[in-house]
Biotite code that builds the C-alpha atoms (Angstrom):
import biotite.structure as struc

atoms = struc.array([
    struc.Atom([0.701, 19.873, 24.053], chain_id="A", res_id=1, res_name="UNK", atom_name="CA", element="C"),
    struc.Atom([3.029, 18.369, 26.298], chain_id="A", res_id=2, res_name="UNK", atom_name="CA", element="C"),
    struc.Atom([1.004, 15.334, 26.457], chain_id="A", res_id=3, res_name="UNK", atom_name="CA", element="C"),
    struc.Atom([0.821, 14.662, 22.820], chain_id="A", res_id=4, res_name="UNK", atom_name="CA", element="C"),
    struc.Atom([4.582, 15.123, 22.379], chain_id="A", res_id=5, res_name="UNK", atom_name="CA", element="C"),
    struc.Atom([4.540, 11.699, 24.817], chain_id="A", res_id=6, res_name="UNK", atom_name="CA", element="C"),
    struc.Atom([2.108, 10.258, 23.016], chain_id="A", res_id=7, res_name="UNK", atom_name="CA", element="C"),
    struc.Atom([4.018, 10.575, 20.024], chain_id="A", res_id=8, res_name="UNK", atom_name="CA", element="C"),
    struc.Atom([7.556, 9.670, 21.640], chain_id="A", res_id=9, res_name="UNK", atom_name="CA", element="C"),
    struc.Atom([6.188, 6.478, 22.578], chain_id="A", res_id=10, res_name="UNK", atom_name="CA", element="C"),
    struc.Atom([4.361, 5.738, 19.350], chain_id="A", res_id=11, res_name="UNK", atom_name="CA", element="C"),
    struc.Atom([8.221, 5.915, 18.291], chain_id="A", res_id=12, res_name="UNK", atom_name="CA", element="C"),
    struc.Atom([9.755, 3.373, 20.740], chain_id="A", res_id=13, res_name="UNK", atom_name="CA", element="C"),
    struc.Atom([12.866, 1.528, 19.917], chain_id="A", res_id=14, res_name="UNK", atom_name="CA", element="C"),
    struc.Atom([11.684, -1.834, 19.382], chain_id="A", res_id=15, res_name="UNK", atom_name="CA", element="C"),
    struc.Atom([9.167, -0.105, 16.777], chain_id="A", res_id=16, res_name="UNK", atom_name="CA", element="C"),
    struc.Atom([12.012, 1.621, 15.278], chain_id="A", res_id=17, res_name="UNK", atom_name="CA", element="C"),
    struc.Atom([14.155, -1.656, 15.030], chain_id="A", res_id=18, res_name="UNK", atom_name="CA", element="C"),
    struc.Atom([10.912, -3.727, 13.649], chain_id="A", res_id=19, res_name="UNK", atom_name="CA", element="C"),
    struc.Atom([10.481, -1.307, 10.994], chain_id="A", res_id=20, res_name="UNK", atom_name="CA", element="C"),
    struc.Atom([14.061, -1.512, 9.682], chain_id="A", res_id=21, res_name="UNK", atom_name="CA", element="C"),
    struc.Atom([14.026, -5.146, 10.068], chain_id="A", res_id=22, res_name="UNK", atom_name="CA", element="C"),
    struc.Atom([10.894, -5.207, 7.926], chain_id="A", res_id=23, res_name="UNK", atom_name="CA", element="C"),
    struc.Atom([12.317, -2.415, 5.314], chain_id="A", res_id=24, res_name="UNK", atom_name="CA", element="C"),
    struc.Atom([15.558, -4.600, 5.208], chain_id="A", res_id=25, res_name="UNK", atom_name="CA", element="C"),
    struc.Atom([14.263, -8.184, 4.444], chain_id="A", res_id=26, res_name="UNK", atom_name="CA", element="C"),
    struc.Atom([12.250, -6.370, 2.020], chain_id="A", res_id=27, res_name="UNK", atom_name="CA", element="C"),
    struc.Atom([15.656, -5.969, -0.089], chain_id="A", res_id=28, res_name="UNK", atom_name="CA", element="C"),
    struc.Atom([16.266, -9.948, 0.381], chain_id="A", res_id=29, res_name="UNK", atom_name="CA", element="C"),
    struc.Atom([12.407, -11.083, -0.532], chain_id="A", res_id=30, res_name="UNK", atom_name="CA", element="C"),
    struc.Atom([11.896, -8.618, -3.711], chain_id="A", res_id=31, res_name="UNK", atom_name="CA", element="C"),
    struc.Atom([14.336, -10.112, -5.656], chain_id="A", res_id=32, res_name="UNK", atom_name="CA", element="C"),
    struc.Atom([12.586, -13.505, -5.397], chain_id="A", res_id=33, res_name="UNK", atom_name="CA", element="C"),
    struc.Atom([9.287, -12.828, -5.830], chain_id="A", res_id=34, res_name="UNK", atom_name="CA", element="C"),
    struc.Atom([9.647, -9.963, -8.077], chain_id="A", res_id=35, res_name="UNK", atom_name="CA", element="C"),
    struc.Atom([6.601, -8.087, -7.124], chain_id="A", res_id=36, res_name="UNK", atom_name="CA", element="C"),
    struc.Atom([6.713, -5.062, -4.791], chain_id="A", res_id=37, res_name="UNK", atom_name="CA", element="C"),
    struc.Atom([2.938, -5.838, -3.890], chain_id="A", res_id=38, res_name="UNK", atom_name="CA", element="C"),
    struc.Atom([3.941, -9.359, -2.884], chain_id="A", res_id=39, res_name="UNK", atom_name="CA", element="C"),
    struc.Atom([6.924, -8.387, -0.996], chain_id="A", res_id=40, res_name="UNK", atom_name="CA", element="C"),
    struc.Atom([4.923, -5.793, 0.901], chain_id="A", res_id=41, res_name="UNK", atom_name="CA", element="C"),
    struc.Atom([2.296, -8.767, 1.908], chain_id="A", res_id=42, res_name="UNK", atom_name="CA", element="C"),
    struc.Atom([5.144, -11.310, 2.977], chain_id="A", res_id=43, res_name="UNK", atom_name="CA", element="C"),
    struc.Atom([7.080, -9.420, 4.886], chain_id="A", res_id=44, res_name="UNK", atom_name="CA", element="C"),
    struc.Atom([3.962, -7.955, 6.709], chain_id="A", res_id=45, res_name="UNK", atom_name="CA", element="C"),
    struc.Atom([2.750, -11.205, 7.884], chain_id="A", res_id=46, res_name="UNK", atom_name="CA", element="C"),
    struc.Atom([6.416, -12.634, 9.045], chain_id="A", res_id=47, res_name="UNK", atom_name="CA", element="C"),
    struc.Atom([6.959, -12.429, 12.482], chain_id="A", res_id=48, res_name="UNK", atom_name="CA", element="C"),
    struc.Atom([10.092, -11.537, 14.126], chain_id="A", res_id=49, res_name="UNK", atom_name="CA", element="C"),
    struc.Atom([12.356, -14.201, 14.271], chain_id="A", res_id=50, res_name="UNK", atom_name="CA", element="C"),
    struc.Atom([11.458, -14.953, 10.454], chain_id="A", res_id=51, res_name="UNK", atom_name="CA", element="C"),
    struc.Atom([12.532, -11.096, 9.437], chain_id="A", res_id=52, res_name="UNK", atom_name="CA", element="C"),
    struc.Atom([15.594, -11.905, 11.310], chain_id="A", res_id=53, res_name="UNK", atom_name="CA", element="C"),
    struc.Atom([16.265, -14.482, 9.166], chain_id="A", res_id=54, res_name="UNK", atom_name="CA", element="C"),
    struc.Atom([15.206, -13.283, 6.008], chain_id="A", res_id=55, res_name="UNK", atom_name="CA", element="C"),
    struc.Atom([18.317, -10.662, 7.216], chain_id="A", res_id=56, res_name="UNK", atom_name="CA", element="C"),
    struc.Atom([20.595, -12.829, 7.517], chain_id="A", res_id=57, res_name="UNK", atom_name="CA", element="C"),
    struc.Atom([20.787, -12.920, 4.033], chain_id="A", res_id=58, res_name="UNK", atom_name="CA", element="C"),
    struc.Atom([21.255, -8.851, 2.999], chain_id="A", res_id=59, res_name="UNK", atom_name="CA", element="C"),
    struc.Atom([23.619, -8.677, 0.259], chain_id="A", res_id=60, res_name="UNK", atom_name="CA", element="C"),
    struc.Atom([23.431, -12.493, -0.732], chain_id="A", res_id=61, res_name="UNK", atom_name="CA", element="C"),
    struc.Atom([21.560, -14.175, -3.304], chain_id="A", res_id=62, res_name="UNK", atom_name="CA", element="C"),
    struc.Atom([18.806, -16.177, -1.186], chain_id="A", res_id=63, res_name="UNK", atom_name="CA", element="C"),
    struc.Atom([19.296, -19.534, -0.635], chain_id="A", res_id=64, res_name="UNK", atom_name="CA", element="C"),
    struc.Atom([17.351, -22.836, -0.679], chain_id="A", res_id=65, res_name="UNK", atom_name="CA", element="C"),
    struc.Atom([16.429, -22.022, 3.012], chain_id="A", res_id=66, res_name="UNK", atom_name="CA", element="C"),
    struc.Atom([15.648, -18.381, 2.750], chain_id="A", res_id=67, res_name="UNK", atom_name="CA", element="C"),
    struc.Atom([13.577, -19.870, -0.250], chain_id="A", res_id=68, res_name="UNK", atom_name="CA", element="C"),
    struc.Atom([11.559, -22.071, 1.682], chain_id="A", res_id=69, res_name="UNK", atom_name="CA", element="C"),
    struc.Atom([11.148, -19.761, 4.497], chain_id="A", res_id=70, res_name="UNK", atom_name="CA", element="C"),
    struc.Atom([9.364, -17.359, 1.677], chain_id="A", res_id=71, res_name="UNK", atom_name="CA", element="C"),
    struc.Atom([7.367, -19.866, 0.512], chain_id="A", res_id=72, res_name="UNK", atom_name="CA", element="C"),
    struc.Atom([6.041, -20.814, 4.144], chain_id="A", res_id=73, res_name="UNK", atom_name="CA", element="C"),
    struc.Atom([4.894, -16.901, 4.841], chain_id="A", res_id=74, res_name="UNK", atom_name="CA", element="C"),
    struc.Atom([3.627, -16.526, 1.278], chain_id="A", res_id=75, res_name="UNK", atom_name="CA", element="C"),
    struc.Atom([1.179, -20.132, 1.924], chain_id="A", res_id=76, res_name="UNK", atom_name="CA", element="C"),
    struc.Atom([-0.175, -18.460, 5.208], chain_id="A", res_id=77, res_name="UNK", atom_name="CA", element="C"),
    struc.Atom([-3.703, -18.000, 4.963], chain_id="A", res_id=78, res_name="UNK", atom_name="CA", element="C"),
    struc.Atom([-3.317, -13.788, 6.253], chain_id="A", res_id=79, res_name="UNK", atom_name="CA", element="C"),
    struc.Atom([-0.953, -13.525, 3.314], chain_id="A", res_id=80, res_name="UNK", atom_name="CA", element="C"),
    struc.Atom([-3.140, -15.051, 0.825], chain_id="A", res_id=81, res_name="UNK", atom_name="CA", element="C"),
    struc.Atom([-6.022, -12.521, 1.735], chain_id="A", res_id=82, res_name="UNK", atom_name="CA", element="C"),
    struc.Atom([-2.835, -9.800, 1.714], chain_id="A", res_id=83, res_name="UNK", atom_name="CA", element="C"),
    struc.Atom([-2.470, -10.885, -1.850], chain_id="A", res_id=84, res_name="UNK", atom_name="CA", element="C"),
    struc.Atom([-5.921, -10.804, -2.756], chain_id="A", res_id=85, res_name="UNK", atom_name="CA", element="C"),
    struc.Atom([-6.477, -7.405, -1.533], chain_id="A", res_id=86, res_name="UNK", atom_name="CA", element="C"),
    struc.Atom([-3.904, -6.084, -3.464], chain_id="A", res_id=87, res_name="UNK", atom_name="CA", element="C"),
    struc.Atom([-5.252, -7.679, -6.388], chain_id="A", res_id=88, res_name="UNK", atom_name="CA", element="C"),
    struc.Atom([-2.200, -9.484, -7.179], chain_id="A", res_id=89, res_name="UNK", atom_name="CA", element="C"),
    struc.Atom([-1.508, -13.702, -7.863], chain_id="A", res_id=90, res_name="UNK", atom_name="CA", element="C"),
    struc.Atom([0.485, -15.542, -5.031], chain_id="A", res_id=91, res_name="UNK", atom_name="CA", element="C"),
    struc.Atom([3.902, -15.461, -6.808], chain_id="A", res_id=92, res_name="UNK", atom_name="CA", element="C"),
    struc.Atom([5.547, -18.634, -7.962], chain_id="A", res_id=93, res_name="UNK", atom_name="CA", element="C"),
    struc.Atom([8.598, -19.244, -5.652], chain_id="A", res_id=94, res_name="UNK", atom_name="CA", element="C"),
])
């Protein structure tokens, strides 16, 4: 038992934790742009790190030309197109 209660502790490490909030957080800035919860999901999944820290800079702002074009650069990636396919949904217009 011991050794699953590791297992798990280190499934849960803080640079997860922190990637996982990032993520959850520039969800709040990318929904409101693409308007599609499907679409959201797919960009912020294939962002990597020092794009969700971007895409944070801009919590509790209305995105910006930049933040815009950042979106649309994650959303043309061919991993998000197949993201968007597979959840059956168009590439949004951004």
């Amino acid at each position: 038992m011991p050794v699953l209660a590791l297992g798990l502790l280190a499934a849960c490490s803080p640079e997860d934790v922190a990637d996982k909030v990032g993520r959850r957080t520039a969800e709040t800035v990318v929904s409101p742009v693409v308007g599609n919860g499907a679409a959201t999901r797919c960009i912020v999944q294939n962002a990597d790190a020092a794009e969700i820290q971007t895409l944070v800079r801009d919590v509790g702002t209305v995105a910006g030309s930049s933040t815009e074009a950042l979106i649309r650069t994650i959303a043309g990636r061919a991993p998000t197109q197949a993201c968007f396919r597979a959840a059956g949904i168009a590439a949004p217009v951004i």
